[in-house]
Structures are given as structure tokens and as C-alpha cells.
C-alpha atoms as one frame of an Amber mdcrd trajectory, in Angstrom:
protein
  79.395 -99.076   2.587  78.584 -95.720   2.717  76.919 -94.390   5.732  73.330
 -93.070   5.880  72.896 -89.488   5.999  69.538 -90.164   7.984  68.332 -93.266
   9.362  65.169 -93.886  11.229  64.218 -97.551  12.997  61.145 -98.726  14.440
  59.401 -94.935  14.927  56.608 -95.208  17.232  54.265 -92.506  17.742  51.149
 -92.178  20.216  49.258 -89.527  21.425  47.017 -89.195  24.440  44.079 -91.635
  24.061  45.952 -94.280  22.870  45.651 -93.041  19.929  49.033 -94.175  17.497
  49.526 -92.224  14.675  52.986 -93.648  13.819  53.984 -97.314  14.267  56.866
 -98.909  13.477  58.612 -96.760  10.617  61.737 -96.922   9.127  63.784 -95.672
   6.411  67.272 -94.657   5.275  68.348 -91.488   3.378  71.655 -92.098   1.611
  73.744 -88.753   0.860  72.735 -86.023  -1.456  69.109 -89.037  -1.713  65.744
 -88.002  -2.493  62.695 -90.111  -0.608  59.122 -89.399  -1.072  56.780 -90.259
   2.052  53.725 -91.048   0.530  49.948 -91.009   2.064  46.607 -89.703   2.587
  45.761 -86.966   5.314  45.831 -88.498   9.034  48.298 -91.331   7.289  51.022
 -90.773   9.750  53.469 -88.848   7.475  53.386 -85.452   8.934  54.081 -86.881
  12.401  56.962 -89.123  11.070  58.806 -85.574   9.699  58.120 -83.833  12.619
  59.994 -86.572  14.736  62.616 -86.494  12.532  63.707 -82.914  13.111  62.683
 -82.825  16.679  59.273 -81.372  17.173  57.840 -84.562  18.161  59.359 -87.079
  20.375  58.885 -90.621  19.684  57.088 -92.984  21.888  59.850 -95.138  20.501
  62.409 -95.905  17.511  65.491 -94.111  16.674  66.460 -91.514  14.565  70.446
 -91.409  13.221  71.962 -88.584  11.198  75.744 -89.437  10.235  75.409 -92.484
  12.060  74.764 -90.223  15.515  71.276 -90.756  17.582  69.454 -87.717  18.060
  67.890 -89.081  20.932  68.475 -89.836  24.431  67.062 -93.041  26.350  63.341
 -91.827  25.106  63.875 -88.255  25.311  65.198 -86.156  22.395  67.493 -82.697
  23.452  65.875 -80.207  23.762  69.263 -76.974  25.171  69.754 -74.400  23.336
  73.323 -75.843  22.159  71.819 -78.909  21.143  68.632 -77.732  19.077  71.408
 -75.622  16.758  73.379 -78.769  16.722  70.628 -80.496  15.207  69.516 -77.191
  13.373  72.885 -77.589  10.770  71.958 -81.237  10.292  68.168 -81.120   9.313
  65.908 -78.646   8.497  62.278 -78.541   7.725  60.578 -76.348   5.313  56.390
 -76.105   5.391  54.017 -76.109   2.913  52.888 -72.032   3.925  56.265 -69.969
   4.374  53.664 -67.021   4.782  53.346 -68.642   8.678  56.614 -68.846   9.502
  58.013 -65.051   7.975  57.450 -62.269  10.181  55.596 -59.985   7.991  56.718
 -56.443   9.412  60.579 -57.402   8.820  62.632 -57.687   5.569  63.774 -60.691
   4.158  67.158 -59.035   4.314  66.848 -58.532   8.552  65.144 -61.903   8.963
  68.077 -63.574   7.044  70.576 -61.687   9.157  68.695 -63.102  12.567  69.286
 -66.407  11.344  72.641 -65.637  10.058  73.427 -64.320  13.893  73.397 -67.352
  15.239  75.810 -69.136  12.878  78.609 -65.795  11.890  79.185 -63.031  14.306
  81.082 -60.916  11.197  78.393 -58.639  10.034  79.887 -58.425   6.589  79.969
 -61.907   5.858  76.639 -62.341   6.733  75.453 -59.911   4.293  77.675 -61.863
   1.854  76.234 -65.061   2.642  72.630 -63.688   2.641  72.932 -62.166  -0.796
  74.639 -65.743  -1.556  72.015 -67.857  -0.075  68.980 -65.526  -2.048  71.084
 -66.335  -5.560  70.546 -69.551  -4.407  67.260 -70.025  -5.056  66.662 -67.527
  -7.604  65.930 -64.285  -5.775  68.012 -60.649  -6.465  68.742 -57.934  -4.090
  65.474 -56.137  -4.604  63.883 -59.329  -2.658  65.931 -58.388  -0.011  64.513
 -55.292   0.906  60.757 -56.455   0.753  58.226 -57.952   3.436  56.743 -61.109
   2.534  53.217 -59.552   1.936  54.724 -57.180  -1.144  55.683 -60.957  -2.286
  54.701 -63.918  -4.536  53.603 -67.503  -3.280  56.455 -68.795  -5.202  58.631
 -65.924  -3.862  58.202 -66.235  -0.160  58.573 -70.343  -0.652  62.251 -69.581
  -1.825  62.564 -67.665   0.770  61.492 -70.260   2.889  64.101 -72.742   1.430
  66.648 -69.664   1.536  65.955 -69.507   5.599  66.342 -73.404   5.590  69.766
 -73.241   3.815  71.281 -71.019   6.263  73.320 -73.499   8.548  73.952 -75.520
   5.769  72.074 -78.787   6.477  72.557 -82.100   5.222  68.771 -82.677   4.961
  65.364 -80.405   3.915  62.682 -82.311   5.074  59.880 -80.770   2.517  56.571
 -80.954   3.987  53.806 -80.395   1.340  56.360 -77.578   0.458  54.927 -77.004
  -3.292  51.039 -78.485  -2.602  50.108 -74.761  -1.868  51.639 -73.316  -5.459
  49.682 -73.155  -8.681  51.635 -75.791 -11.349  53.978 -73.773 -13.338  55.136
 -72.057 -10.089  54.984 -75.691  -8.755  57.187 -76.592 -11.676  59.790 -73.715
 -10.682  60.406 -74.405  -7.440  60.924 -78.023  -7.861  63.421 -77.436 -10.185
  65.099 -75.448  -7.967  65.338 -78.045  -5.803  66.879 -80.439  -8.047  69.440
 -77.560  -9.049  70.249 -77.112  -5.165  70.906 -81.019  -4.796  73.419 -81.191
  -7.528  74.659 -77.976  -6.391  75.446 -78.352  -3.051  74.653 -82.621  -2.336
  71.741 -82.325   0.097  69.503 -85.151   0.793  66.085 -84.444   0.964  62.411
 -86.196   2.094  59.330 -85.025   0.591  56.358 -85.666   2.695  53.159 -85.102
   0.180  50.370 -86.664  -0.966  50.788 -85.347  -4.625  52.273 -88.395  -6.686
  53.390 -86.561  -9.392  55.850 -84.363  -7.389  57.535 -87.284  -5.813  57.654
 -89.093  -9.516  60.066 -86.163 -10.854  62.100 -85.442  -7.283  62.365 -88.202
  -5.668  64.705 -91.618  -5.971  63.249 -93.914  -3.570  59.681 -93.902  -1.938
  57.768 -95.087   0.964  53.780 -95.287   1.088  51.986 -94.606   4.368  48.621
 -95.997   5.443  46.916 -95.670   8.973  50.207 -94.978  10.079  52.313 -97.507
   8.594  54.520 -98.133   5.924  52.898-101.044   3.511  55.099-100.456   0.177
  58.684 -99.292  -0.036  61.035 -98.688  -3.018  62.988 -96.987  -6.178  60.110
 -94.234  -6.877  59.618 -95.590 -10.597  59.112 -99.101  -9.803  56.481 -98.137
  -6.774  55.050 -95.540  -9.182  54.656 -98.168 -11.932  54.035-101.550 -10.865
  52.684-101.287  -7.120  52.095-104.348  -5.081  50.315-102.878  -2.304  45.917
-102.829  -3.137  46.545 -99.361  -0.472  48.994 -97.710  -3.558  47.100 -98.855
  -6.201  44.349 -96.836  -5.166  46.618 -94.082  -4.617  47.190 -94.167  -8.005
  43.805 -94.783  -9.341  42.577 -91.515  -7.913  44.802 -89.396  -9.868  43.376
 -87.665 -12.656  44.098 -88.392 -15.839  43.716 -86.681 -19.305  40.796 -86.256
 -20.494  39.093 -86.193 -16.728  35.654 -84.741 -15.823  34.109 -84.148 -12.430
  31.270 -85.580 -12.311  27.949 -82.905 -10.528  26.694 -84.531  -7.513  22.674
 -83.543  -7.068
């Protein structure tokens, strides 16, 4: 059998207070998969990706890329040598890349800091900068601007750009296209699907938007008060659910033909 790309057992998460926000989650990412992680706000599934790529340590579970724990007794790595080695395994990308892009430097210079740490030849890193913005639909011109002269759509390429630059096996995608009108929405998502084929990434889209993880994603878990209470292939979740939790889910999507109703 073919080993996981990313496996995660019995995740455990509490914060002071006793207060668990995560208990007992698990689920396996096969190569170049796609798994939606499903919920409401405070359902647990923003902590769960953060613990995956190391910004949160779990209380307790494990977390396996390549069949390799990422963490130590209950402590995950945190040297400078380890952090990178985790860095080309898994990356994360946010749902506002205007956060995380320093808006006085180029896209071009903040590549190239990136880039620094993986390929000490300056000329191949321009190569593989000019490379990585062809990926995702981006020209040279991009390259010379600062995320405020830039599109919503535009910097959130760049974001995935950024993420692509060690060459990870995973994106974890949190809310990454919840922030994006639809038809930019639509764009970037098929980006996505052109990058997976491309280049056989796996990736796990944390949202709450059901329609997203209908046309990304293979497989699906749903998350509720921290726990996992329906797992499975994405169209069978999406179309028959078992759990009352994702039938509601479902039931509060709008459908054609929809009205808000005034409240007086």
C-alpha cells in the first residue's frame, strides 16, 4: 500500500481553562489527495491545520508526513534546521495574503528572501521566481509591484507562489478563497487544480464554504465542537449525509431562488 503523504492520529488540543478545542482527530492524506475539513467557526478546524504545520502543539496525537513524526515525546521542533525541514514538507497558505506580504517590498525581493534560504545561486533564483509566478498565472510586471498596487486575486497567487517555493508535498488552504468575490473565487481554484496535476501536491482545505470543497476536494471530514462526526469521498458526504450536524450544514446553504428575509 501506498504510504500516506500526511497522517494525523488521535489530535488533542486544549487551551488554558480547560478549554479543548480539538479532540481526538484523525485523518490521512494520500499523495497528490485533496481533503476538505469541514465546520462552523470555533468548530476546531483552524486549530487542527495549525497543528499540522507546527504553529500549535498538540496536547496529544501524532502527526506523520512520509511516514516520519513531526513530533517529539509531546513537543514538536521548533531549531531553525528543523522548522525548514518541515517548511519543504507542508506549507500553509491564509485566507488574507495582504497580512502576511510586506507591503513596502516587491514581490520580486520578497520571493528572492524566500528563495535565499533554499538556492544560494542568485541567478537561479531569479529563474525559479519568474518560474514559480508562471505558476500561478502571474507575468513579470507582477514582479516589480507591492502588494497594495495589487488585486485580491493577485496577491492570493502570490500567496500560493510564496507557498510553492520549497516545493512542498502539502498546501494546507485555510479559508484561502472565502475572502475573494466568486468569479475570482472560481480562478484561483482552478489554479489549484491545474497545480495538483501539474506538479502532484496533496492538499487540505479547511473552510466552511461547501461548495468549494464539492469541486476541489476528494475526500472530506466534518467538524463539530471540535470533533470529527462524518468522514468520507466528498460526493457521497455532500449528497447523502448521515450525520443530523452535516445535514444542517447543508440545509443552510442557499439555494436558487433564495431571499433574505427583513428582520423588524
Amino acid at each position: 500500500m501506498t504510504t500516506p503523504v500526511l497522517e494525523a492520529s488521535g489530535l488533542r488540543k486544549e487551551f488554558p481553562g480547560n478549554r479543548v478545542a480539538v479532540d481526538d482527530v484523525s485523518l490521512t492524506l494520500p499523495p497528490g489527495g485533496s481533503m476538505g475539513v469541514v465546520g462552523e467557526s470555533g468548530s476546531g478546524k483552524t486549530t487542527v491545520a495549525r497543528m499540522l504545520v507546527g504553529l500549535e502543539t498538540p496536547t496529544a496525537g501524532t502527526v506523520r508526513i512520509d511516514g516520519e513524526s513531526l513530533i517529539r515525546g509531546r513537543a514538536v521542533p521548533r531549531g531553525r534546521a528543523e522548522r525548514r525541514r518541515r517548511a519543504r514538507r507542508i506549507q500553509l497558505v491564509f485566507q488574507d495574503p495582504y497580512a502576511s506580504l510586506d507591503p513596502r517590498q516587491t514581490i520580486a525581493a520578497g520571493l528572492d528572501e524566500l528563495l535565499r534560504l533554499h538556492e544560494p545561486d542568485r541567478d537561479q533564483r531569479r529563474a525559479r521566481a519568474a518560474q514559480l509566478l508562471d505558476q500561478v498565472g502571474l507575468d513579470a510586471r507582477t514582479a516589480r509591484s507591492t502588494p497594495g498596487a495589487m488585486s485580491g486575486g493577485q496577491r492570493q497567487r502570490v500567496a500560493i507562489a510564496r507557498a510553492l517555493v520549497s516545493r512542498p508535498k502539502i498546501l494546507v488552504l485555510d479559508e484561502a478563497v472565502s475572502a475573494l468575490d466568486v468569479s475570482i473565487q472560481a480562478q484561483v481554484l482552478n489554479l489549484l487544480a491545474d497545480l495538483r496535476d501539474e506538479l502532484g501536491i496533496g492538499y487540505l482545505f479547511v473552510t466552511h464554504d461547501l461548495a468549494v470543497v464539492r469541486q476541489v476536494t476528494d475526500e472530506l471530514i466534518v467538524m463539530h465542537r471540535g470533533r470529527v462526526v462524518e468522514r468520507g469521498l466528498t460526493d457521497e458526504v455532500l449528497t447523502a449525509p448521515e450525520n443530523p450536524y452535516t445535514r444542517e450544514l447543508l440545509a443552510a446553504v442557499p439555494r436558487d431562488g433564495w431571499r433574505p428575509v427583513r428582520l423588524h
